[in-house]
N, C-alpha and C positions, 0 to 999 in steps of 0.2 A: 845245846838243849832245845833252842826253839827249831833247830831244823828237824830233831824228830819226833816232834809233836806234827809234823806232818808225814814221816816216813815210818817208823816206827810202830809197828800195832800194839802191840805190848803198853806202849807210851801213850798212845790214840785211846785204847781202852781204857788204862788207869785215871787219864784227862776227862774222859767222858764227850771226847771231840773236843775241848777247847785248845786253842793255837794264841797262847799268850807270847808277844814278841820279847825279845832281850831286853827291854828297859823293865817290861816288867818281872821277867824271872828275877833278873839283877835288884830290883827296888825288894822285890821277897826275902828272897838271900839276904842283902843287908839290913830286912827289917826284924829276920826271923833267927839270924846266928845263933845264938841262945839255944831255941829248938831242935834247929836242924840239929845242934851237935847233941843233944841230949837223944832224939830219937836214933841217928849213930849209934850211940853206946849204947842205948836198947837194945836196937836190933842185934848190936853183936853179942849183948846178953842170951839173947834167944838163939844164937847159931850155935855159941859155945854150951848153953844149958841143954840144946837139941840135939850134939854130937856132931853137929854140920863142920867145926872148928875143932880140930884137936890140940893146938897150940905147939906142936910137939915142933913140925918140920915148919917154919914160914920161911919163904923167899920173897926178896925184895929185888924191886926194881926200879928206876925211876923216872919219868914220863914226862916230856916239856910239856907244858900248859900256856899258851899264851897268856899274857896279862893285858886287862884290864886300860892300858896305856899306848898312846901315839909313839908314832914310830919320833918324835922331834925328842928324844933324850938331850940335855944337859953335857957337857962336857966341859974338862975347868977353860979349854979355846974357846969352845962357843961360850960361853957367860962371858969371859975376858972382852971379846971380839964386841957381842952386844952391849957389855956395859960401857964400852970406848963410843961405843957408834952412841948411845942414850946421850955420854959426856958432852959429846959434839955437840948435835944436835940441841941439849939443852944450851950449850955458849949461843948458838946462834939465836935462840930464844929468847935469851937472855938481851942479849942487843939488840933485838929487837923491841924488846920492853923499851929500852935506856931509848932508843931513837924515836919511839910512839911517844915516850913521858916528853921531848922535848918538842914533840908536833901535836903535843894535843889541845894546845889552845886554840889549834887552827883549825881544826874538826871534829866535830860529832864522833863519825863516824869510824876514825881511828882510835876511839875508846873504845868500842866495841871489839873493834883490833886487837886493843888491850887485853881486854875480858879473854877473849878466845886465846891469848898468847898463855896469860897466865892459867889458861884449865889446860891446857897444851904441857906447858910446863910440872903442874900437879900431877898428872895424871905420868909424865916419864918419869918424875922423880919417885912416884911410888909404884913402877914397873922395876927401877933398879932398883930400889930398894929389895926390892921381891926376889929379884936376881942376886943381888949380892947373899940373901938370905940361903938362896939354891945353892950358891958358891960356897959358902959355910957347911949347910950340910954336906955339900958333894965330900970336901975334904975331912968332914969326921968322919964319914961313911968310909973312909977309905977304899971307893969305889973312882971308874974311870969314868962310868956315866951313872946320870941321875935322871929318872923319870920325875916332872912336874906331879901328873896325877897319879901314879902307884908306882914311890920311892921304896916297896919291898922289890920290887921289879928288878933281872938284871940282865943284862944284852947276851942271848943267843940265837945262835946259826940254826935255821932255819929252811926250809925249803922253799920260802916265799924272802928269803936274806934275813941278816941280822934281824929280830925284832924284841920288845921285853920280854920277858917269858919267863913260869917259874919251874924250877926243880922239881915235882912233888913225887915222893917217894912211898910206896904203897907196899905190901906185905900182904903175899896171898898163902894160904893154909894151904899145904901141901895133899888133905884130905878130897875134899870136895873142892878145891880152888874157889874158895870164899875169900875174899878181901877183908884180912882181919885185922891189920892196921893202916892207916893212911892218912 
Protein backbone atom coordinates (compact mmCIF):
# COMPACT_ATOMS: atom_id res chain seq x y z
CA UNK A 1 0.00 0.00 0.00
CA UNK A 2 2.63 2.48 0.93
CA UNK A 3 4.42 1.97 -2.52
CA UNK A 4 1.42 3.35 -4.21
CA UNK A 5 0.79 6.23 -2.40
CA UNK A 6 3.73 7.12 -4.61
CA UNK A 7 3.04 5.48 -7.94
CA UNK A 8 -0.54 5.16 -8.21
CA UNK A 9 -2.63 8.44 -9.29
CA UNK A 10 -5.82 7.23 -8.39
CA UNK A 11 -4.19 6.58 -4.81
CA UNK A 12 -2.19 10.03 -4.99
CA UNK A 13 -5.42 11.85 -5.64
CA UNK A 14 -7.70 9.93 -3.17
CA UNK A 15 -4.54 10.67 -0.37
CA UNK A 16 -4.42 14.19 -1.31
CA UNK A 17 -0.61 13.62 -1.79
CA UNK A 18 0.08 12.15 1.50
CA UNK A 19 2.71 9.16 1.59
CA UNK A 20 1.98 7.52 5.11
CA UNK A 21 4.74 4.74 5.54
CA UNK A 22 3.87 1.01 6.68
CA UNK A 23 3.89 1.39 10.37
CA UNK A 24 1.51 3.80 9.99
CA UNK A 25 -1.06 2.21 7.47
CA UNK A 26 -0.56 -1.02 9.67
CA UNK A 27 -1.20 1.03 13.23
CA UNK A 28 -4.73 2.28 11.05
CA UNK A 29 -5.56 -1.05 10.17
CA UNK A 30 -5.33 -2.40 13.51
CA UNK A 31 -6.66 0.67 15.15
CA UNK A 32 -9.74 0.73 12.81
CA UNK A 33 -10.94 -3.15 12.02
CA UNK A 34 -14.19 -2.42 13.17
CA UNK A 35 -14.71 0.26 10.33
CA UNK A 36 -12.84 -0.92 7.71
CA UNK A 37 -15.14 -4.11 7.79
CA UNK A 38 -18.16 -2.18 8.29
CA UNK A 39 -17.41 0.26 5.38
CA UNK A 40 -16.67 -3.29 3.29
CA UNK A 41 -20.12 -4.37 3.74
CA UNK A 42 -21.39 -0.82 2.64
CA UNK A 43 -19.85 -0.60 -0.09
CA UNK A 44 -20.88 -4.03 -1.35
CA UNK A 45 -24.40 -2.91 -0.29
CA UNK A 46 -24.14 -0.17 -2.78
CA UNK A 47 -22.68 -2.35 -5.72
CA UNK A 48 -25.42 -5.00 -5.09
CA UNK A 49 -28.40 -2.34 -4.48
CA UNK A 50 -26.71 -0.51 -7.96
CA UNK A 51 -26.85 -3.61 -10.16
CA UNK A 52 -22.80 -3.38 -10.12
CA UNK A 53 -22.98 -7.28 -8.31
CA UNK A 54 -25.42 -9.66 -9.59
CA UNK A 55 -24.66 -12.44 -7.29
CA UNK A 56 -25.77 -14.97 -9.75
CA UNK A 57 -22.00 -16.12 -11.35
CA UNK A 58 -19.00 -15.54 -8.61
CA UNK A 59 -15.52 -17.02 -9.07
CA UNK A 60 -13.18 -17.45 -6.74
CA UNK A 61 -9.67 -17.64 -6.55
CA UNK A 62 -7.07 -17.33 -4.18
CA UNK A 63 -3.94 -15.13 -3.81
CA UNK A 64 -0.69 -15.54 -1.32
CA UNK A 65 -0.43 -12.41 0.83
CA UNK A 66 2.57 -12.35 2.78
CA UNK A 67 2.22 -12.10 6.44
CA UNK A 68 3.02 -9.68 8.79
CA UNK A 69 5.97 -12.15 10.28
CA UNK A 70 10.02 -12.83 10.13
CA UNK A 71 11.12 -15.27 8.13
CA UNK A 72 12.82 -17.20 11.88
CA UNK A 73 9.51 -19.60 12.08
CA UNK A 74 9.36 -21.98 15.05
CA UNK A 75 9.85 -25.55 14.36
CA UNK A 76 9.40 -28.44 17.20
CA UNK A 77 13.82 -28.86 16.15
CA UNK A 78 14.47 -25.52 16.40
CA UNK A 79 12.48 -24.84 20.06
CA UNK A 80 14.12 -28.50 21.07
CA UNK A 81 17.65 -27.39 19.85
CA UNK A 82 17.27 -23.77 21.68
CA UNK A 83 15.74 -25.01 24.63
CA UNK A 84 18.88 -27.73 25.08
CA UNK A 85 21.39 -24.72 24.18
CA UNK A 86 19.22 -22.18 27.26
CA UNK A 87 19.48 -25.74 29.55
CA UNK A 88 23.28 -25.58 29.06
CA UNK A 89 24.05 -22.52 29.26
CA UNK A 90 21.89 -21.82 32.42
CA UNK A 91 24.05 -25.08 34.39
CA UNK A 92 27.00 -23.08 33.51
CA UNK A 93 25.24 -20.16 35.32
CA UNK A 94 24.34 -21.78 37.68
CA UNK A 95 27.98 -22.84 38.80
CA UNK A 96 28.89 -20.04 38.47
CA UNK A 97 26.69 -18.64 41.01
CA UNK A 98 27.82 -21.78 43.64
CA UNK A 99 31.73 -20.72 42.70
CA UNK A 100 31.07 -16.47 43.11
CA UNK A 101 28.86 -17.56 46.72
CA UNK A 102 32.18 -19.38 47.81
CA UNK A 103 34.49 -16.32 46.62
CA UNK A 104 32.56 -13.73 47.85
CA UNK A 105 33.91 -12.81 50.99
CA UNK A 106 37.04 -12.03 49.17
CA UNK A 107 35.56 -9.38 46.82
CA UNK A 108 33.44 -6.63 46.30
CA UNK A 109 33.45 -6.89 43.09
CA UNK A 110 32.43 -10.47 42.46
CA UNK A 111 29.01 -9.61 43.98
CA UNK A 112 28.42 -7.68 41.23
CA UNK A 113 29.40 -10.76 39.24
CA UNK A 114 26.77 -12.23 41.17
CA UNK A 115 24.06 -9.70 40.48
CA UNK A 116 24.81 -9.83 36.69
CA UNK A 117 24.91 -13.96 36.75
CA UNK A 118 21.60 -13.96 38.32
CA UNK A 119 19.68 -11.21 35.69
CA UNK A 120 21.50 -13.46 33.18
CA UNK A 121 19.98 -16.47 34.65
CA UNK A 122 16.21 -14.62 34.96
CA UNK A 123 16.15 -13.38 31.83
CA UNK A 124 17.00 -17.29 29.96
CA UNK A 125 14.75 -18.86 32.19
CA UNK A 126 11.80 -16.63 31.07
CA UNK A 127 13.13 -16.94 27.30
CA UNK A 128 12.44 -20.78 27.69
CA UNK A 129 9.73 -20.44 29.31
CA UNK A 130 8.35 -18.48 26.27
CA UNK A 131 9.87 -21.29 24.16
CA UNK A 132 8.43 -24.14 25.77
CA UNK A 133 5.16 -22.05 25.65
CA UNK A 134 5.68 -21.76 21.39
CA UNK A 135 6.49 -25.53 21.74
CA UNK A 136 2.89 -26.07 23.32
CA UNK A 137 1.21 -24.15 20.74
CA UNK A 138 3.31 -25.49 17.89
CA UNK A 139 1.75 -29.01 18.79
CA UNK A 140 -1.91 -28.08 19.25
CA UNK A 141 -1.72 -26.22 16.20
CA UNK A 142 -0.98 -29.30 14.65
CA UNK A 143 1.25 -27.29 12.44
CA UNK A 144 5.11 -28.03 11.32
CA UNK A 145 6.01 -24.43 12.00
CA UNK A 146 5.01 -21.58 14.18
CA UNK A 147 5.45 -17.89 13.58
CA UNK A 148 6.46 -15.90 17.10
CA UNK A 149 4.62 -12.63 15.70
CA UNK A 150 1.47 -13.88 13.42
CA UNK A 151 0.82 -17.61 14.70
CA UNK A 152 -2.28 -17.39 11.84
CA UNK A 153 0.73 -17.40 9.48
CA UNK A 154 1.63 -20.63 7.43
CA UNK A 155 4.97 -21.44 5.39
CA UNK A 156 4.66 -20.96 1.51
CA UNK A 157 6.67 -21.17 -1.62
CA UNK A 158 7.28 -18.07 -2.77
CA UNK A 159 9.33 -16.37 -5.32
CA UNK A 160 11.63 -14.70 -2.97
CA UNK A 161 11.59 -18.95 -1.03
CA UNK A 162 9.61 -20.16 1.51
CA UNK A 163 8.17 -17.25 3.68
CA UNK A 164 4.73 -16.83 6.14
CA UNK A 165 2.09 -16.09 4.04
CA UNK A 166 -1.77 -16.16 3.93
CA UNK A 167 -4.23 -17.90 1.67
CA UNK A 168 -6.85 -15.34 1.05
CA UNK A 169 -9.61 -16.28 -1.02
CA UNK A 170 -11.65 -13.62 -2.93
CA UNK A 171 -14.85 -13.95 -5.06
CA UNK A 172 -15.32 -11.65 -8.11
CA UNK A 173 -18.94 -11.10 -9.76
CA UNK A 174 -18.86 -12.41 -12.90
CA UNK A 175 -21.03 -9.10 -14.04
CA UNK A 176 -18.85 -6.08 -13.78
CA UNK A 177 -15.78 -8.15 -12.08
CA UNK A 178 -16.53 -6.53 -8.63
CA UNK A 179 -14.94 -8.19 -5.83
CA UNK A 180 -17.91 -9.36 -3.84
CA UNK A 181 -16.55 -11.55 -1.28
CA UNK A 182 -13.23 -11.64 0.34
Amino acid sequence: MENETYRNIEVIWLLGGLKPDHWTICKFRRENDGLIRAVAIEFRKFLKGNGYIEGKTVVFDGSKMKAYAGRDLYSEKKLKSRIENIEHTLQKYLDNVEETNELEDRLEQESQDKDDLIKKIKKLEDEKDKLEEFKKQLKESGKRYLSPTDPDANLMKSRDGKMPCYNAQTGVDAKHHMIAIA
